[in-house]
N, C-alpha and C positions, 0 to 999 in steps of 0.2 A: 547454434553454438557447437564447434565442433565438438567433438568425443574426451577427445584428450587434455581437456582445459580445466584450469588448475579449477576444484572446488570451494564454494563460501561458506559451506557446511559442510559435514560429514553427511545428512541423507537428507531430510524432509522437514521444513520449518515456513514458519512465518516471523522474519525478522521482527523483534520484543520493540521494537520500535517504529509508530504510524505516524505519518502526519494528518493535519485539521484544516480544512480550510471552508469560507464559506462561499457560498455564489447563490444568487435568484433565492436570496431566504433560507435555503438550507445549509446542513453542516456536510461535509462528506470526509469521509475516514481515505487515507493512502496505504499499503500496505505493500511490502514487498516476500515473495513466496517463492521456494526453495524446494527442488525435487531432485531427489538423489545428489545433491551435492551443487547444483547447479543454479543459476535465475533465473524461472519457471515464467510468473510475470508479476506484473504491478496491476493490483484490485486497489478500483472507486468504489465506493457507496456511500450511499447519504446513512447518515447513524441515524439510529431509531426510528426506521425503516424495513420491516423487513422482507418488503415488496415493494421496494424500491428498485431504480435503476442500476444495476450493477456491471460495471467493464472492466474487463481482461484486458489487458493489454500486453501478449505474448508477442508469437511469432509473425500473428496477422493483426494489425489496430482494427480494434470497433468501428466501422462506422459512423455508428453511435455514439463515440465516444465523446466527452467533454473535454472541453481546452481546460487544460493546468494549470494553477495561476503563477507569479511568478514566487521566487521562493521568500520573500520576505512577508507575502501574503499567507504563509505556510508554517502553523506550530506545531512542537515535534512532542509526540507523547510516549514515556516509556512506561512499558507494562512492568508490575511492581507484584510482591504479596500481599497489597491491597490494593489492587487494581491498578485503571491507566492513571497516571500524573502527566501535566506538564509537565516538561523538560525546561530549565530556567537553565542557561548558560553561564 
């Protein structure tokens, strides 16, 4: 990303809002992550796991990584002051 592009935050976050999706029996969380102002990358992992499989997916794709599903397969959870909720539209 070049230098000079406009920021989605002022410095360092993880957007208040993941998605859920399942595949092969598990749940896995989406998350998108903010470094100095910028879109750093998009973290997988399977929830309640915490040696589990986990992929970055920045400037280089995992290998490893898992296919996405498509987006209707995908609920959206926002972080709250009592934790994550679905997101009911």
């Amino acid at each position: 990303m070049p230098a000079d592009a406009p920021r989605a935050v002022p410095g360092d976050a993880r957007f208040p809002v993941t998605g859920r999706f399942e595949d092969d029996g598990r749940t896995y969380a989406v998350s998108l992550h903010v470094t100095e102002g910028a879109l750093e990358y998009l973290e997988v992992h399977p929830l309640g796991d915490d040696e589990g499989t986990w992929v970055y997916l920045g400037n280089e794709a995992d290998d490893a990584a898992i296919a996405l599903p498509d987006a209707e397969r995908v609920e959206l959870w926002v972080e709250t002051d009592q934790g994550a909720e679905r997101f009911e539209a």
